[in-house]
N, CA and C atoms as a LAMMPS dump frame, in Angstrom:
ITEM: TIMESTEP
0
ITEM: NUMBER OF ATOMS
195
ITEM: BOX BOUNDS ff ff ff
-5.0000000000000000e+02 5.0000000000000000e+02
-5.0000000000000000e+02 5.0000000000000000e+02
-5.0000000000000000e+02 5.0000000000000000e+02
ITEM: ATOMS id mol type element x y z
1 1 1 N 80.154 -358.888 -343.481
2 1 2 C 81.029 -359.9 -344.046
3 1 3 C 80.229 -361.187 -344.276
4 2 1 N 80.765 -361.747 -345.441
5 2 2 C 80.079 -363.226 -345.791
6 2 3 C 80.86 -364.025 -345.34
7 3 1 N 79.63 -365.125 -345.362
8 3 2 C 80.832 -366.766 -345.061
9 3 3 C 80.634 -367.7 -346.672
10 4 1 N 81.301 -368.467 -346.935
11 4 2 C 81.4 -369.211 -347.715
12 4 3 C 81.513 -370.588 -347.481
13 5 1 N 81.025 -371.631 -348.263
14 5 2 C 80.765 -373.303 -347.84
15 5 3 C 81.688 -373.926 -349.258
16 6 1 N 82.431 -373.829 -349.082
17 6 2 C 83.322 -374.787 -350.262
18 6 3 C 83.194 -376.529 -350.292
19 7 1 N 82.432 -376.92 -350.988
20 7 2 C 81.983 -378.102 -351.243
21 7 3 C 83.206 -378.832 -352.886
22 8 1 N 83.971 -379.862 -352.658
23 8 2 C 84.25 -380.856 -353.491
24 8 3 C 84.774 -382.23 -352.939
25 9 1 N 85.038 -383.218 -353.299
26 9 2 C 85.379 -384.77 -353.132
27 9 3 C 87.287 -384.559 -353.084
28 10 1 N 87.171 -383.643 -354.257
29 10 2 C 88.674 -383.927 -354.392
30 10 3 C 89.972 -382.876 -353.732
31 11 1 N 90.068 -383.355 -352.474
32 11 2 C 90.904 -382.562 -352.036
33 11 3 C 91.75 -381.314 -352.24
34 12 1 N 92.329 -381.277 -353.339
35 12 2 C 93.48 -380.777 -354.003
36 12 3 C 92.661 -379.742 -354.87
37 13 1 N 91.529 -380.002 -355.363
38 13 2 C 90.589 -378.3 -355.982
39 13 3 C 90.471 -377.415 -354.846
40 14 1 N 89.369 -378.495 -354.014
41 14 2 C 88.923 -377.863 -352.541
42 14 3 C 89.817 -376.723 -352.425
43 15 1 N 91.436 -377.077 -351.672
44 15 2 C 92.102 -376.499 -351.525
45 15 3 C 92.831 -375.392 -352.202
46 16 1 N 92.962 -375.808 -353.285
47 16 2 C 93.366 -374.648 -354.071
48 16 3 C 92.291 -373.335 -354.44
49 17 1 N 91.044 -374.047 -354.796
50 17 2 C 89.897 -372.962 -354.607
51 17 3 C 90.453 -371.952 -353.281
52 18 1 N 90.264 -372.578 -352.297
53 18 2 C 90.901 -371.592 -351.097
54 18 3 C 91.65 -370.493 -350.966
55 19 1 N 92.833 -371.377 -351.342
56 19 2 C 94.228 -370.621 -351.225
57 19 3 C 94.75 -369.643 -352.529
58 20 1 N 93.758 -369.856 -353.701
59 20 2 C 94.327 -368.846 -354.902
60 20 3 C 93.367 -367.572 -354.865
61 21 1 N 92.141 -367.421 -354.217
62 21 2 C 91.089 -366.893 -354.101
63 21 3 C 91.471 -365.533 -353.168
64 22 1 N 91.508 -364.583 -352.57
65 22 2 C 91.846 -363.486 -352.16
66 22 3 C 90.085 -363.117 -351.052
67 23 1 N 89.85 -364.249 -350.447
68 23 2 C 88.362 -364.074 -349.819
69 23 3 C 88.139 -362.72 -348.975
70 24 1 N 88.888 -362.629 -348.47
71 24 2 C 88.583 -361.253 -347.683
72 24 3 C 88.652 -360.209 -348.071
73 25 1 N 89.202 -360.091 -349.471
74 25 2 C 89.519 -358.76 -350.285
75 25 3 C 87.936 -358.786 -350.935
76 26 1 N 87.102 -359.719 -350.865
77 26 2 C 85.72 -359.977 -351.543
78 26 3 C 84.493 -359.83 -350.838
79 27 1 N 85.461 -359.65 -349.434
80 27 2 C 84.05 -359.388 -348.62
81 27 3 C 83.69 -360.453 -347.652
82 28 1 N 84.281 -361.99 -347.769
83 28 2 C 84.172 -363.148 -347.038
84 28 3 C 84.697 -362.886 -345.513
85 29 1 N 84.73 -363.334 -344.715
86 29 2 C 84.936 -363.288 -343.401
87 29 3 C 85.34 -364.744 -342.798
88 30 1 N 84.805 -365.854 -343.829
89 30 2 C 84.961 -367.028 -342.798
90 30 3 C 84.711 -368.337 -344.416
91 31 1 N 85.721 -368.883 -344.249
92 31 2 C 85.955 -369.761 -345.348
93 31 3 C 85.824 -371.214 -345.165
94 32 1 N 84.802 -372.385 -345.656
95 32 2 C 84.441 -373.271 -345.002
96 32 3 C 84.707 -373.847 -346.058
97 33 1 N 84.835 -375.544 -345.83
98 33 2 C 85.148 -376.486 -346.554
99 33 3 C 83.9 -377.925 -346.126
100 34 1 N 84.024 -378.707 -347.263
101 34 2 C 83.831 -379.931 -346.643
102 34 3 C 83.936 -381.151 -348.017
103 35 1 N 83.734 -382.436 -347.721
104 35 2 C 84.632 -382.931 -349.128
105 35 3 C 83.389 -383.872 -349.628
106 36 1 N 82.145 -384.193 -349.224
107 36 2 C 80.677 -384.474 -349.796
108 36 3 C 79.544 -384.037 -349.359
109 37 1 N 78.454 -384.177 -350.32
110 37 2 C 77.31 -383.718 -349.888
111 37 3 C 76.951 -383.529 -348.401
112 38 1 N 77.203 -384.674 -347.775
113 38 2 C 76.312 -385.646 -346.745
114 38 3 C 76.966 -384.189 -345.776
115 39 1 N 78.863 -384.499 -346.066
116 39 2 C 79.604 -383.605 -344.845
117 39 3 C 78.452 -381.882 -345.053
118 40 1 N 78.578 -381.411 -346.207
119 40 2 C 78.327 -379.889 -346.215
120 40 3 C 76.632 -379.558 -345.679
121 41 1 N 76.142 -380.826 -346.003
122 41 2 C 74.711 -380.492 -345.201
123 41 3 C 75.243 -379.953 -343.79
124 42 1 N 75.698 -381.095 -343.232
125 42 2 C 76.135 -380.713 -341.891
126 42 3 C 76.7 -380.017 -341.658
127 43 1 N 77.463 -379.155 -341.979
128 43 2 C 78.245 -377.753 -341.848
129 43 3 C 77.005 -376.932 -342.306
130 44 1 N 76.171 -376.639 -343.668
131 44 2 C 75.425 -375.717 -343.923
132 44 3 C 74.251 -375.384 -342.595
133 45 1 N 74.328 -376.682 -342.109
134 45 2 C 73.159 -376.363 -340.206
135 45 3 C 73.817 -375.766 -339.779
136 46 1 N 74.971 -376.011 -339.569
137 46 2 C 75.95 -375.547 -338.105
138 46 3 C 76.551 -374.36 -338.83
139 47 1 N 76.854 -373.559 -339.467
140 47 2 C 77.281 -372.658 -339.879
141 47 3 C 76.281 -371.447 -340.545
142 48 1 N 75.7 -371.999 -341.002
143 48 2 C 74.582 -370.558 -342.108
144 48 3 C 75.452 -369.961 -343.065
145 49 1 N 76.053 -370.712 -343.944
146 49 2 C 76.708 -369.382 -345.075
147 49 3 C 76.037 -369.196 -345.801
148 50 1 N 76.347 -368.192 -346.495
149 50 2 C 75.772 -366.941 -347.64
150 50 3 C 75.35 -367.616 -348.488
151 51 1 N 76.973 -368.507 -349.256
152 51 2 C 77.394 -368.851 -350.084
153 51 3 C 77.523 -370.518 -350.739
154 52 1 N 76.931 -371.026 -351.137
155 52 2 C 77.778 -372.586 -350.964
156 52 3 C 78.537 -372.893 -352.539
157 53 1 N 79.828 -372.625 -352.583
158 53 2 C 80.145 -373.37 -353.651
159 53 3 C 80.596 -374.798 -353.811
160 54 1 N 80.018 -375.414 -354.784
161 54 2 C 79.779 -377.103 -354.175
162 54 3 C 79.815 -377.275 -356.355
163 55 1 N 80.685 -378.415 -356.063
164 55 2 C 80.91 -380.073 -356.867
165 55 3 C 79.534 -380.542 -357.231
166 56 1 N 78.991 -380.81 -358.521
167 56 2 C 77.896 -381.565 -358.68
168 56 3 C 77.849 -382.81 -358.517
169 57 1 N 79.584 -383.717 -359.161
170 57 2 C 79.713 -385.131 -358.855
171 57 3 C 80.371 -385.428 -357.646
172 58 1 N 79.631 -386.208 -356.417
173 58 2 C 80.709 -386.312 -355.273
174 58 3 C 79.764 -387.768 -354.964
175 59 1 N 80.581 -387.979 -353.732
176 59 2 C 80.065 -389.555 -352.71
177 59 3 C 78.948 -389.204 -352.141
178 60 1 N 78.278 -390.212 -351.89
179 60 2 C 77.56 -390.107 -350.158
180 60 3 C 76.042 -389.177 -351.017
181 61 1 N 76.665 -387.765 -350.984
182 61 2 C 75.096 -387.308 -351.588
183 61 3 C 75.755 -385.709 -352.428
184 62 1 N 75.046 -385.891 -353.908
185 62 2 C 75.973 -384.993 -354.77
186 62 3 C 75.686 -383.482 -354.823
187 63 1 N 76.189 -382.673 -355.275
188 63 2 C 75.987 -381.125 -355.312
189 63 3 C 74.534 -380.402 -355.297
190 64 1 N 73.806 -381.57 -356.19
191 64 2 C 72.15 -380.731 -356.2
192 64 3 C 71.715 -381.205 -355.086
193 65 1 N 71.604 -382.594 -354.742
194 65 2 C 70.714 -382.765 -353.631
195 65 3 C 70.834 -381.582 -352.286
């Protein structure tokens, strides 16, 4: 099973990305969030996912960095 890193600013995608998505029917195991760069670095240490889907425009520090 995969994990996934859901990266955006704006709450309300974030979330819906989530909740319309069928993750475990895909193989995911563990569904992560965070709402800027700066936050998902810090989850991508502490977690290791597979996956990171991430926002190019956000605060603090943006999708490529």
């Amino acid at each position: 099973m995969y994990k996934i890193l859901i990266v955006d600013d704006e709450e309300l995608v974030r979330r819906s990305i989530i909740r319309i998505v069928d993750w475990k029917a895909l193989g995911f195991s563990e569904v992560y969030e965070a709402e800027n760069g700066a936050e998902a670095l810090q989850k991508a240490l502490e977690v290791s996912p597979d996956i990171v889907l991430t926002d190019i425009r956000m605060p603090f520090m943006d999708g490529l960095e």
